[in-house]
PDB file of N, CA, C and O in Angstrom:
ATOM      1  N   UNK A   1       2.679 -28.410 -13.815  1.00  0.00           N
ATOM      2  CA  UNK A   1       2.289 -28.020 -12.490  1.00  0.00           C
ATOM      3  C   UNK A   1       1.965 -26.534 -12.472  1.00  0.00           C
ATOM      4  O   UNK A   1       2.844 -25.701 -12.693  1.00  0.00           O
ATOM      5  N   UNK A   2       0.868 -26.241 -12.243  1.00  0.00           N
ATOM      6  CA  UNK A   2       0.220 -24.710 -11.441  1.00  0.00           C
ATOM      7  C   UNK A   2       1.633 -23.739 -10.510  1.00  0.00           C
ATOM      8  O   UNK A   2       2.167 -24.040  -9.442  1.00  0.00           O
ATOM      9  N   UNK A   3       1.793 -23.025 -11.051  1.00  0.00           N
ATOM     10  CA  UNK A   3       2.763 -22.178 -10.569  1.00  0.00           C
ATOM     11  C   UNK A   3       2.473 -20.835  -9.987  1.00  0.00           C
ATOM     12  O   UNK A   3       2.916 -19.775 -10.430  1.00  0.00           O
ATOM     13  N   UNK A   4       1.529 -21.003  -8.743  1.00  0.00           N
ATOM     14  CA  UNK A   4       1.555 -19.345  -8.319  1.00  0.00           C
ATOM     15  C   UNK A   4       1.650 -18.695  -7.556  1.00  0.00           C
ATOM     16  O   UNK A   4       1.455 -19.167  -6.436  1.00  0.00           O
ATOM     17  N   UNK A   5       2.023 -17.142  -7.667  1.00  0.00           N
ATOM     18  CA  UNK A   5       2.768 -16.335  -7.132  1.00  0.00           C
ATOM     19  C   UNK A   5       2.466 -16.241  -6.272  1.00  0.00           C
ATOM     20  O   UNK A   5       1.261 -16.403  -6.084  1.00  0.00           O
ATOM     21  N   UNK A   6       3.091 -16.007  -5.461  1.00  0.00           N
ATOM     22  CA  UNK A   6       2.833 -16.212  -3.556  1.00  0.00           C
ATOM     23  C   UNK A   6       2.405 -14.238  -3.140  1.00  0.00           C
ATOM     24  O   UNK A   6       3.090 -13.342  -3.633  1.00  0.00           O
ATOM     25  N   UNK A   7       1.473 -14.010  -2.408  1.00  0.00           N
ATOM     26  CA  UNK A   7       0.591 -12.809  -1.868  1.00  0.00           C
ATOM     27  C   UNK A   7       1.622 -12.275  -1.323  1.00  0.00           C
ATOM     28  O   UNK A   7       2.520 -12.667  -0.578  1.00  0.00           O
ATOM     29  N   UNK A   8       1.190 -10.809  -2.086  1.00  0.00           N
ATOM     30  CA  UNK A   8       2.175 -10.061  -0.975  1.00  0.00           C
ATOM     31  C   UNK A   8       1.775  -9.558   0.260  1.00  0.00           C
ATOM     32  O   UNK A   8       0.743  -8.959   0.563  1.00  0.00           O
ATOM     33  N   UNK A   9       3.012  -9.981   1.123  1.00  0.00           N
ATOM     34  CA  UNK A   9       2.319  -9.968   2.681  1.00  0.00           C
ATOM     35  C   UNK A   9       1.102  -8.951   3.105  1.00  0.00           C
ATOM     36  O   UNK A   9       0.008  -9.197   3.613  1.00  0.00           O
ATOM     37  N   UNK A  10       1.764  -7.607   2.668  1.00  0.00           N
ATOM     38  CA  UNK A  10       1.282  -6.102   3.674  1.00  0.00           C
ATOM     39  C   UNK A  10       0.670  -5.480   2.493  1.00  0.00           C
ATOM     40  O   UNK A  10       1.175  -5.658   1.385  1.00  0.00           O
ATOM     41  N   UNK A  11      -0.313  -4.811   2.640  1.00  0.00           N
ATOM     42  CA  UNK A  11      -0.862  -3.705   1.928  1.00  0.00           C
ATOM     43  C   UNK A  11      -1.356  -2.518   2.718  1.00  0.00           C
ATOM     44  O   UNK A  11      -2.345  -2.528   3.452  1.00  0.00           O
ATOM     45  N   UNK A  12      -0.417  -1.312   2.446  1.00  0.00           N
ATOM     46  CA  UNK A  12      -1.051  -0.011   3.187  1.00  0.00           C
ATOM     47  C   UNK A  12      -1.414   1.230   2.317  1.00  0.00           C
ATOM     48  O   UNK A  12      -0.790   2.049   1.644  1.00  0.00           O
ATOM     49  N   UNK A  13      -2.806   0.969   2.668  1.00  0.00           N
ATOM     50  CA  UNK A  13      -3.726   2.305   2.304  1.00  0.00           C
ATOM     51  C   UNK A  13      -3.856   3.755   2.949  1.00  0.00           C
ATOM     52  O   UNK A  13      -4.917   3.948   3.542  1.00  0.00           O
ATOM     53  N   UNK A  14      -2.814   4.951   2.921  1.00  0.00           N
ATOM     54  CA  UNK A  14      -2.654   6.012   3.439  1.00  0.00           C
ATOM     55  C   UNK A  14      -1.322   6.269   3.889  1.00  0.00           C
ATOM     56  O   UNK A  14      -0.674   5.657   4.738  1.00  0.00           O
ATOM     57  N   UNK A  15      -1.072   7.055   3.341  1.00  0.00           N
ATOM     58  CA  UNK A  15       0.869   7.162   3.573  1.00  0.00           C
ATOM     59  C   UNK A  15       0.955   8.699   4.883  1.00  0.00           C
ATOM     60  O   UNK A  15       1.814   9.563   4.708  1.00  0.00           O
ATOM     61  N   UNK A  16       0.236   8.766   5.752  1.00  0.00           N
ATOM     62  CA  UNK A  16       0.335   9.885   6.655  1.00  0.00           C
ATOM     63  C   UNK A  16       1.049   9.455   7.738  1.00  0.00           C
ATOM     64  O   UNK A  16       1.194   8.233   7.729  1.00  0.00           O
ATOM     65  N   UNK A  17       1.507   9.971   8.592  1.00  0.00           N
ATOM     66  CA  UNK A  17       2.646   9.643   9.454  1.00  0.00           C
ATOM     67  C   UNK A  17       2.568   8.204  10.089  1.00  0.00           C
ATOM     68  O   UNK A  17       3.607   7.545  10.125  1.00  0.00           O
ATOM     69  N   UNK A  18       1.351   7.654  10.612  1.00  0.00           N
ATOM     70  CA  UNK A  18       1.232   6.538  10.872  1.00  0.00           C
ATOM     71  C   UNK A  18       1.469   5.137   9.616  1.00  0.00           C
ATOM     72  O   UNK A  18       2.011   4.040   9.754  1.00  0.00           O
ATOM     73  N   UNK A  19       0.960   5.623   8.711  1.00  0.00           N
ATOM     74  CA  UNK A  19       0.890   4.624   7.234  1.00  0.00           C
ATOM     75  C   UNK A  19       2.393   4.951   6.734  1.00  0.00           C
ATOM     76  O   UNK A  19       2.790   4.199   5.844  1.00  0.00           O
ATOM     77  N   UNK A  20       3.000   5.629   7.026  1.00  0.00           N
ATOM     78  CA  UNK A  20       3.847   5.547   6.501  1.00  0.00           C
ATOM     79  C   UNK A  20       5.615   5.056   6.981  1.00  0.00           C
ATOM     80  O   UNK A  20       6.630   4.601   6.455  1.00  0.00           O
ATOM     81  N   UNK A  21       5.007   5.609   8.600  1.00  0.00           N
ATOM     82  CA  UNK A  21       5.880   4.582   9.330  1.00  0.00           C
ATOM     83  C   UNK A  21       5.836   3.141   9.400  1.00  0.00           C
ATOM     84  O   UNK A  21       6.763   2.409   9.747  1.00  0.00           O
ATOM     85  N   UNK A  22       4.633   2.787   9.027  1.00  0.00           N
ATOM     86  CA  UNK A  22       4.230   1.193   9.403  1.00  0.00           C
ATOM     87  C   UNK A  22       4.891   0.610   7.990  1.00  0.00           C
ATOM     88  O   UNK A  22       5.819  -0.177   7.802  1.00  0.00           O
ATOM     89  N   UNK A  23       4.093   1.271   7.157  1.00  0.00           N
ATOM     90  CA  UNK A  23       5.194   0.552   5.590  1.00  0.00           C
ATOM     91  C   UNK A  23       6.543   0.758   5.384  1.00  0.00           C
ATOM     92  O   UNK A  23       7.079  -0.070   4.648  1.00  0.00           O
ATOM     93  N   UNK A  24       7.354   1.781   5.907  1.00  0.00           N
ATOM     94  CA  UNK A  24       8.477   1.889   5.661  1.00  0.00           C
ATOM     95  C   UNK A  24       9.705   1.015   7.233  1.00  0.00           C
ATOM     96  O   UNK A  24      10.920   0.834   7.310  1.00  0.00           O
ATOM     97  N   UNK A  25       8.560   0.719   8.171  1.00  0.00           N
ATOM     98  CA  UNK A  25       8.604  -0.746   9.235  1.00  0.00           C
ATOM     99  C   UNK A  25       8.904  -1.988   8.742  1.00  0.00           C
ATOM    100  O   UNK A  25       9.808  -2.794   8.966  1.00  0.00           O
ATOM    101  N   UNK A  26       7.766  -1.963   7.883  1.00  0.00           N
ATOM    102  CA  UNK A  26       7.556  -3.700   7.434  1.00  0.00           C
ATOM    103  C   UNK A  26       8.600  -3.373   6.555  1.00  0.00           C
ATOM    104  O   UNK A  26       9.728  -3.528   7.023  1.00  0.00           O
ATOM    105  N   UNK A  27       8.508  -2.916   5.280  1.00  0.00           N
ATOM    106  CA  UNK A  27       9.492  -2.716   4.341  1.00  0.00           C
ATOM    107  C   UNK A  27      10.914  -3.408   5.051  1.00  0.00           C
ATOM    108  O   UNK A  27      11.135  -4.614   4.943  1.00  0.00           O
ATOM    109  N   UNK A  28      11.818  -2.503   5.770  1.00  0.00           N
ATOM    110  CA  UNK A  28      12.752  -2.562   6.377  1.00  0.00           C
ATOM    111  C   UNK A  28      12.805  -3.691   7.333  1.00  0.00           C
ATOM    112  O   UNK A  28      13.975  -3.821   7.694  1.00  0.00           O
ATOM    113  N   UNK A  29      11.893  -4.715   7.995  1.00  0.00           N
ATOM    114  CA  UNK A  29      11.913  -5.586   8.273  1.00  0.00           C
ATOM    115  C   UNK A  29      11.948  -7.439   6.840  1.00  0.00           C
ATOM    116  O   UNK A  29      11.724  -8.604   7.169  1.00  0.00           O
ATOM    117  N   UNK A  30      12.250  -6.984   5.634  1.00  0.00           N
ATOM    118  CA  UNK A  30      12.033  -7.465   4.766  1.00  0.00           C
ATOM    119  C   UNK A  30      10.566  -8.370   4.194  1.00  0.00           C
ATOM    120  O   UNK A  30      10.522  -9.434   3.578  1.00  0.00           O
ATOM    121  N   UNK A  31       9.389  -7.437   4.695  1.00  0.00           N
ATOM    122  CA  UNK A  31       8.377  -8.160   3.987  1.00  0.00           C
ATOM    123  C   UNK A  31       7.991  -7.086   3.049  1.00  0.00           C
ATOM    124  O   UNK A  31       8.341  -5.906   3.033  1.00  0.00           O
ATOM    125  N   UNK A  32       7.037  -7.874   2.114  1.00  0.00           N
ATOM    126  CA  UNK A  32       6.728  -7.416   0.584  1.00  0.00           C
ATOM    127  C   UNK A  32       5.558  -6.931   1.642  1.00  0.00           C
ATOM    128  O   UNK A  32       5.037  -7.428   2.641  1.00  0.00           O
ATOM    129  N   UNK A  33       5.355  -5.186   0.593  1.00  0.00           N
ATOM    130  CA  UNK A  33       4.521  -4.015   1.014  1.00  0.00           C
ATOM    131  C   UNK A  33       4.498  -3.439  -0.408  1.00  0.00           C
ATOM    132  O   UNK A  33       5.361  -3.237  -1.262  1.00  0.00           O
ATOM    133  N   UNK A  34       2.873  -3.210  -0.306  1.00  0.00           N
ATOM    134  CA  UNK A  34       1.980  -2.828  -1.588  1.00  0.00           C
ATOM    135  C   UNK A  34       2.109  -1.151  -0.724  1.00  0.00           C
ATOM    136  O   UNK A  34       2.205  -1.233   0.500  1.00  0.00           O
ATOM    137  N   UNK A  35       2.110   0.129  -1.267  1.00  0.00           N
ATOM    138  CA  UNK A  35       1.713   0.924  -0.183  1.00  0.00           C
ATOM    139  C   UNK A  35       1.266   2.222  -1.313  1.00  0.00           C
ATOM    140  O   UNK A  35       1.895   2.534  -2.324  1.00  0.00           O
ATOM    141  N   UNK A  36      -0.126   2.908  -0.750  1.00  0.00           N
ATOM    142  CA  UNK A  36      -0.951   3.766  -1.762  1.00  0.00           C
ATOM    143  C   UNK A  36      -1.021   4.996  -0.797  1.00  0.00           C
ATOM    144  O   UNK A  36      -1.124   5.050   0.429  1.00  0.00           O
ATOM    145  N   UNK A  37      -0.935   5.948  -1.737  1.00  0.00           N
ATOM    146  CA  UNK A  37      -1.501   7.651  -1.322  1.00  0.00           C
ATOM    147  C   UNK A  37      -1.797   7.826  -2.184  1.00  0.00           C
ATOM    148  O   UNK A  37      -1.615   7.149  -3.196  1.00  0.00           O
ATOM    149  N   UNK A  38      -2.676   9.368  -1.988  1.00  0.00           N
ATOM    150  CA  UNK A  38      -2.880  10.510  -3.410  1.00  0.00           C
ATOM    151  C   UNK A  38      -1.827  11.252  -3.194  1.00  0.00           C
ATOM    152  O   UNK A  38      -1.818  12.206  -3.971  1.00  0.00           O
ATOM    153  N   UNK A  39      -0.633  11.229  -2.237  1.00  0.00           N
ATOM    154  CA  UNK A  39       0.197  12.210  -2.292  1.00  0.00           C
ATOM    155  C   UNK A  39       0.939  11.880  -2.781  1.00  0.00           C
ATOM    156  O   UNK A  39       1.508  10.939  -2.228  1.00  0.00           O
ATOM    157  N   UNK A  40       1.768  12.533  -4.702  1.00  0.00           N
ATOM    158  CA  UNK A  40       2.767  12.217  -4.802  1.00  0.00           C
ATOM    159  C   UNK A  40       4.330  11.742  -3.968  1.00  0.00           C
ATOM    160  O   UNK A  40       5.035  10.733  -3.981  1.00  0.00           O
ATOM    161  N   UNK A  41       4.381  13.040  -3.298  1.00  0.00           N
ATOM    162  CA  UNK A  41       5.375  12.910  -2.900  1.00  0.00           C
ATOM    163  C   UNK A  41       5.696  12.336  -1.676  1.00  0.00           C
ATOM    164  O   UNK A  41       6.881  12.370  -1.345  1.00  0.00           O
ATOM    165  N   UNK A  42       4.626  11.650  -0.699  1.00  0.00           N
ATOM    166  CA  UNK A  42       4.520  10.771  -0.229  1.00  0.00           C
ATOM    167  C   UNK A  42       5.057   9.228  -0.561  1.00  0.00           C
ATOM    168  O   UNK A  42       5.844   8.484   0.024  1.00  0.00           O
ATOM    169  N   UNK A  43       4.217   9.092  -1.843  1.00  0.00           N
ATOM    170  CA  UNK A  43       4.812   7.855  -2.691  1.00  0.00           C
ATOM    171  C   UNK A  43       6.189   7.884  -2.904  1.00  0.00           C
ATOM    172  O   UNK A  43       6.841   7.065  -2.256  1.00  0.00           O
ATOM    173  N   UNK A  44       6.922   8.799  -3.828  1.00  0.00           N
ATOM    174  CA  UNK A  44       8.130   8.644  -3.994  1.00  0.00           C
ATOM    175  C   UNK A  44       8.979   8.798  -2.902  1.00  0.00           C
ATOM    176  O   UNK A  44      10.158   8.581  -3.181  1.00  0.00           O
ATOM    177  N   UNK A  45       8.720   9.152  -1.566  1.00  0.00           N
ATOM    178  CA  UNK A  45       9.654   8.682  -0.298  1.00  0.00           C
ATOM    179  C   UNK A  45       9.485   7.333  -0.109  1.00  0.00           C
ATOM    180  O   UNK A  45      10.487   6.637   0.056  1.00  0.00           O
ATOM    181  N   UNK A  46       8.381   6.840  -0.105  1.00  0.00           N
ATOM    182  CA  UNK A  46       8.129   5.428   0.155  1.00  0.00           C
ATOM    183  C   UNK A  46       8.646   4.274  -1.214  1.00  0.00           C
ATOM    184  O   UNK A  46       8.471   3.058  -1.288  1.00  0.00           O
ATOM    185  N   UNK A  47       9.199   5.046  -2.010  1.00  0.00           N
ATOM    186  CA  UNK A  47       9.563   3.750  -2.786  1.00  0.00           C
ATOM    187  C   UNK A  47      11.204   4.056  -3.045  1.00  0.00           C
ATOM    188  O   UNK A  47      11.856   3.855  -4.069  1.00  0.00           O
ATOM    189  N   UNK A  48      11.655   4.637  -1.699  1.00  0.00           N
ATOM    190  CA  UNK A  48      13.295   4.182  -0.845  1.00  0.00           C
ATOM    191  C   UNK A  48      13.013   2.756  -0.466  1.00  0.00           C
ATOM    192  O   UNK A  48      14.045   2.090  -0.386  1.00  0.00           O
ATOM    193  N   UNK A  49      11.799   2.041  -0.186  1.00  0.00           N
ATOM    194  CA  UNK A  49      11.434   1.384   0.646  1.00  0.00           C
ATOM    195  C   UNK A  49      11.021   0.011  -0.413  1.00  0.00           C
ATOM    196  O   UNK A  49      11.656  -1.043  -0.443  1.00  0.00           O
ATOM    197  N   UNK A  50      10.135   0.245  -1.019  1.00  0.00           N
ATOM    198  CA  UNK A  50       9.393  -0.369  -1.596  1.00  0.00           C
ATOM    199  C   UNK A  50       9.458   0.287  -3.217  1.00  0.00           C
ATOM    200  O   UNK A  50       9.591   1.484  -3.471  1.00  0.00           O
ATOM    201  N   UNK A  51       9.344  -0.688  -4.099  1.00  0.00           N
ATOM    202  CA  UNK A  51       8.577  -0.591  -5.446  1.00  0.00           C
ATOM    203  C   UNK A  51       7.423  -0.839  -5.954  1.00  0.00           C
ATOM    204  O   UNK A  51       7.233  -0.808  -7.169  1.00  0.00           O
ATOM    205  N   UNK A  52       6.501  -1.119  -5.084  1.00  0.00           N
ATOM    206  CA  UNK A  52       5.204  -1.424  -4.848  1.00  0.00           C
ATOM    207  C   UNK A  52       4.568   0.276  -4.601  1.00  0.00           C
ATOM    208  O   UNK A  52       3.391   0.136  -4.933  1.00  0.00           O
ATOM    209  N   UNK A  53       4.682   1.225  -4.344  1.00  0.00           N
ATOM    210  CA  UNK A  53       4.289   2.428  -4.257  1.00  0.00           C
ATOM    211  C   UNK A  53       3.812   3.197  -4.829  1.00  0.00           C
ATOM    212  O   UNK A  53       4.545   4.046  -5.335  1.00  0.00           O
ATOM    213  N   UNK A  54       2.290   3.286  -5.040  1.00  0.00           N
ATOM    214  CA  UNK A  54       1.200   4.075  -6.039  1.00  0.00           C
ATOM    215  C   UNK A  54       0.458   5.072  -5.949  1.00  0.00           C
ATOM    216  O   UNK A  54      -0.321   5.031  -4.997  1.00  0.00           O
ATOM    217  N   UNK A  55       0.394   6.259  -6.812  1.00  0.00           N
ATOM    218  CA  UNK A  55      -0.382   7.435  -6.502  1.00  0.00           C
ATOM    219  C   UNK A  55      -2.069   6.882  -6.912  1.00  0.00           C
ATOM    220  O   UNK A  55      -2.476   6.579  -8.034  1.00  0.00           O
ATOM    221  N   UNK A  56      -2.700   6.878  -5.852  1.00  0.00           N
ATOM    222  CA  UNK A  56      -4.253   6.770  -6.422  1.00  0.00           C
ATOM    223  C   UNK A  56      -4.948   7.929  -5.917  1.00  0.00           C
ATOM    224  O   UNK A  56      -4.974   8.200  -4.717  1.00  0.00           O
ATOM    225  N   UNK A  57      -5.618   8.746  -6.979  1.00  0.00           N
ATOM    226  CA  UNK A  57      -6.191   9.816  -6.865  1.00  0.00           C
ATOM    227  C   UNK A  57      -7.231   9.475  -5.780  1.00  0.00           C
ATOM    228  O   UNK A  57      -7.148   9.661  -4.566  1.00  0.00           O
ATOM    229  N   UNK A  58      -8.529   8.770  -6.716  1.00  0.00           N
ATOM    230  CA  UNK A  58      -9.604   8.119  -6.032  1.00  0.00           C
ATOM    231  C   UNK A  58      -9.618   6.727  -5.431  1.00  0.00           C
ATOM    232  O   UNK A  58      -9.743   5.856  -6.292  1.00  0.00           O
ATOM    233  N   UNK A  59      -9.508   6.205  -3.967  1.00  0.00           N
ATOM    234  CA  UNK A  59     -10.075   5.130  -3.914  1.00  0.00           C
ATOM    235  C   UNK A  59     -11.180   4.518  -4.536  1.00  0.00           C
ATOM    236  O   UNK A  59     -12.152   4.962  -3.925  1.00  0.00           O
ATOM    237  N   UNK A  60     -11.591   3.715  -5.447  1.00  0.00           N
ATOM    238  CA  UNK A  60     -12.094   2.987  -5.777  1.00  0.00           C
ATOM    239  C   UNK A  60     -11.881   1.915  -6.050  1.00  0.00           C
ATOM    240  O   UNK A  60     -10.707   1.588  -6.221  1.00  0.00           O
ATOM    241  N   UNK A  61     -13.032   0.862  -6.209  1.00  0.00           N
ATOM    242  CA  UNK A  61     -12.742  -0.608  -6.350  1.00  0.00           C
ATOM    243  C   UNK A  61     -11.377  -0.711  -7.732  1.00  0.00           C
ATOM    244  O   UNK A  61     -10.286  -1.279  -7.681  1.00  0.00           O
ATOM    245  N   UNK A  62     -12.077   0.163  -8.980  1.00  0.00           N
ATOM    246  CA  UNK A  62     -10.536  -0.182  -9.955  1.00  0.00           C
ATOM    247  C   UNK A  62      -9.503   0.070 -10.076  1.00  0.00           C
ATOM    248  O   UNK A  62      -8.603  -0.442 -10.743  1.00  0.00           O
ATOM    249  N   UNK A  63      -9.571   1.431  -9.009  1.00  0.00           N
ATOM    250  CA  UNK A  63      -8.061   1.640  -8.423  1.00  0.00           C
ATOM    251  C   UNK A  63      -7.324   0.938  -7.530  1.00  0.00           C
ATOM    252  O   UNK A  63      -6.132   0.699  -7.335  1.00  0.00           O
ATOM    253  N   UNK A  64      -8.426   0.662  -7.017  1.00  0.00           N
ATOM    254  CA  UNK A  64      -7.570  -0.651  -5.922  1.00  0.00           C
ATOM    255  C   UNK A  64      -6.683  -1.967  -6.274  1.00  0.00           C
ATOM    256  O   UNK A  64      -5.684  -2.509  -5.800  1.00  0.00           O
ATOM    257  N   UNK A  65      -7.741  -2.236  -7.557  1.00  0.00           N
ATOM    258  CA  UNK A  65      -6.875  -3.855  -8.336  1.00  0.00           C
ATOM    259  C   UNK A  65      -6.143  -3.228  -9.099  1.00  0.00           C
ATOM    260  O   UNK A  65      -5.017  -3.696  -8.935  1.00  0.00           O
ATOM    261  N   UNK A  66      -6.107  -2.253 -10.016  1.00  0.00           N
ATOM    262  CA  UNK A  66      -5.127  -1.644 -10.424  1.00  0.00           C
ATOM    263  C   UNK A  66      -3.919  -2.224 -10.198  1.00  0.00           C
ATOM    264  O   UNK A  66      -3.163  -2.858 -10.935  1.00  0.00           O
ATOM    265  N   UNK A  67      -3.828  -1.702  -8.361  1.00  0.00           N
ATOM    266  CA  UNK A  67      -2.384  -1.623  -7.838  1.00  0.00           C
ATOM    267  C   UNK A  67      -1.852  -3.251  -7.194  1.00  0.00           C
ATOM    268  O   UNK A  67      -0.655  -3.493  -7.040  1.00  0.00           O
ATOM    269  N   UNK A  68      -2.837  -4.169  -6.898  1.00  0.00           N
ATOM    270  CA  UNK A  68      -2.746  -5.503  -6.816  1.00  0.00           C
ATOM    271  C   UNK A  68      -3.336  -5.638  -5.580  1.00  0.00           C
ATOM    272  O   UNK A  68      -3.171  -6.698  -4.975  1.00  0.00           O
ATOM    273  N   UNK A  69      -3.973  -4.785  -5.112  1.00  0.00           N
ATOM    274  CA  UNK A  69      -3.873  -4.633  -3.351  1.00  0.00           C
ATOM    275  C   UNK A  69      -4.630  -6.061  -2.911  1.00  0.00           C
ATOM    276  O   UNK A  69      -4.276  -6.615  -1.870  1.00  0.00           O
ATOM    277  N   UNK A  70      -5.592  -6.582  -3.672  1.00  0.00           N
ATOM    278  CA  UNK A  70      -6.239  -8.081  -3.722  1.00  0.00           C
ATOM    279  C   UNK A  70      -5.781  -8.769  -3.265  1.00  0.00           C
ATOM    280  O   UNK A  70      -6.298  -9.413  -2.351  1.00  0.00           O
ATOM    281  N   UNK A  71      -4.153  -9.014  -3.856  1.00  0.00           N
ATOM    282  CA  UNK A  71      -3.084 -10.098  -3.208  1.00  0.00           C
ATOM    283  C   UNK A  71      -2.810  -9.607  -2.265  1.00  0.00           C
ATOM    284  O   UNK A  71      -1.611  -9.824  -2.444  1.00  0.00           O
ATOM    285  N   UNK A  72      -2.826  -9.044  -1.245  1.00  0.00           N
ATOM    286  CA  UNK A  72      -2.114  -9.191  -0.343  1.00  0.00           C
ATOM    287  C   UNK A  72      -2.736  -9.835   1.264  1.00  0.00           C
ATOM    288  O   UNK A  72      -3.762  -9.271   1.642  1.00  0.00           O
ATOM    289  N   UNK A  73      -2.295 -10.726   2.009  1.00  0.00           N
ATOM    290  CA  UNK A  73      -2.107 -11.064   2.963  1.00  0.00           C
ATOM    291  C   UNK A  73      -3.342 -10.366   4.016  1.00  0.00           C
ATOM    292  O   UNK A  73      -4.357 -10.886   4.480  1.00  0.00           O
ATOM    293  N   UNK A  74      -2.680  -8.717   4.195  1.00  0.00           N
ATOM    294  CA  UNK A  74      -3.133  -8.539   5.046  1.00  0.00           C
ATOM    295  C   UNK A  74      -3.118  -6.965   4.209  1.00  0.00           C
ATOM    296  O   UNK A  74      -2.333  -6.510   3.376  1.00  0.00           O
ATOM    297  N   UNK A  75      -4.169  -6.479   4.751  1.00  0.00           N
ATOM    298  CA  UNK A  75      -4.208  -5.072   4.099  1.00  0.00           C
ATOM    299  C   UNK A  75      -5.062  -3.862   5.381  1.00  0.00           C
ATOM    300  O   UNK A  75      -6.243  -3.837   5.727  1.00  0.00           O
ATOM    301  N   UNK A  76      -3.658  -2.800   5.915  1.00  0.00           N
ATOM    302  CA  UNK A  76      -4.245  -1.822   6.610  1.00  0.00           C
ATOM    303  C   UNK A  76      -4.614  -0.692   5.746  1.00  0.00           C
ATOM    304  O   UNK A  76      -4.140  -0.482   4.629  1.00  0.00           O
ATOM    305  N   UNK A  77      -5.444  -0.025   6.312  1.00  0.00           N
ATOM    306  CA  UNK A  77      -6.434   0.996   5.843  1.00  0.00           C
ATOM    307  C   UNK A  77      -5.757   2.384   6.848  1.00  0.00           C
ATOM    308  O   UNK A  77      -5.810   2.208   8.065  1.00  0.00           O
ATOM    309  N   UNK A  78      -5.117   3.774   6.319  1.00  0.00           N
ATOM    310  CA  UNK A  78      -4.434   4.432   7.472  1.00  0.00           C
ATOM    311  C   UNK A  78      -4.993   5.853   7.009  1.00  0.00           C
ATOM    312  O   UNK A  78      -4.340   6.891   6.907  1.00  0.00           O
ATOM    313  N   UNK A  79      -6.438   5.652   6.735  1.00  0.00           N
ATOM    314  CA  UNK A  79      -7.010   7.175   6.259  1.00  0.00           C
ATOM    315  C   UNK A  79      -7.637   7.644   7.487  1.00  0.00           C
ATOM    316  O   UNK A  79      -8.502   7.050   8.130  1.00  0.00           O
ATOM    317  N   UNK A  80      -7.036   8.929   7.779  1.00  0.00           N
ATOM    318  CA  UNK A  80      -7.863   9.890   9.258  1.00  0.00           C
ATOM    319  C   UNK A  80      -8.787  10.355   9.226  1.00  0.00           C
ATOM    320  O   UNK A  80      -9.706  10.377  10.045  1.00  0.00           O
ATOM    321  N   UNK A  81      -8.601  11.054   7.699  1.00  0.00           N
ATOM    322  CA  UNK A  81      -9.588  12.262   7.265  1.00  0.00           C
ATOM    323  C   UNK A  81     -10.747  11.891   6.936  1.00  0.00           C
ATOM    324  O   UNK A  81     -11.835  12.245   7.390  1.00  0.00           O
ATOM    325  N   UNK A  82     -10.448  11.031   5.982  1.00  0.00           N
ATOM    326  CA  UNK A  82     -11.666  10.790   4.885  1.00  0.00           C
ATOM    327  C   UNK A  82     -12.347   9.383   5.810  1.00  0.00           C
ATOM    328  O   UNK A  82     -12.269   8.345   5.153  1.00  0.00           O
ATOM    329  N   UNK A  83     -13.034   9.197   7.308  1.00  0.00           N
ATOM    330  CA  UNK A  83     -13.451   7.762   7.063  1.00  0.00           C
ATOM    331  C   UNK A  83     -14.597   7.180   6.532  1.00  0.00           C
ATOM    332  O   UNK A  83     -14.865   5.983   6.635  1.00  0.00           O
ATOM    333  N   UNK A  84     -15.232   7.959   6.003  1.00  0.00           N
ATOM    334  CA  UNK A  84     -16.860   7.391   4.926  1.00  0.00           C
ATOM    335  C   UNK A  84     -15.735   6.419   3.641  1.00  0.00           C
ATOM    336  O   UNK A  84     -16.310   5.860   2.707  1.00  0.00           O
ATOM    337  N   UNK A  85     -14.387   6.341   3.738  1.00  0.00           N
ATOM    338  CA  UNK A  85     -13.878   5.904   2.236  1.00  0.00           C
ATOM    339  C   UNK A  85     -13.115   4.767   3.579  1.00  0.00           C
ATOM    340  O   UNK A  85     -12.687   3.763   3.010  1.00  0.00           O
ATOM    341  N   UNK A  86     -12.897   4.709   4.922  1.00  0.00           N
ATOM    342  CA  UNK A  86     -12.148   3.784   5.614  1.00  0.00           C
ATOM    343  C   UNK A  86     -13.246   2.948   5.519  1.00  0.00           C
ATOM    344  O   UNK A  86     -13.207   1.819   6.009  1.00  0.00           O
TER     345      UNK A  86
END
């Protein structure tokens, strides 16, 4: 029998005060959260939360699967600055 891994629920793209409340939300509500910045140290607060938590320099498509963000469910986008990349 085909055995596969079930999607992770949440994926959040931008760890700035909003992205980062929302993942460290869900987190703490016990759903599985993928969650990406370029800010180091963004990331490593967020993976109190999660182990899913990745520094990506550049958004791009191979950074994106990289991190699994594909699987997931549902995936917010929480960039202010940059939106030509939202």
């Amino acid at each position: 029998m085909f055995n596969k891994k079930s999607p992770i629920e949440f994926g959040v793209i931008g760890l700035g005060r909003f992205g980062f409340a929302l993942a460290r939300s869900l987190a703490e509500a016990g759903k599985e959260v993928i969650a990406m910045d370029c800010d180091e140290i963004k990331v490593r607060q967020m993976r109190a939360y999660t182990d899913e938590a990745f520094v990506i320099k550049e958004i791009d498509r191979e950074a994106l699967e990289n991190t699994g963000i594909q699987n997931c469910e549902t995936v917010i986008v929480c960039i202010g600055e940059k939106m030509d990349i939202s």
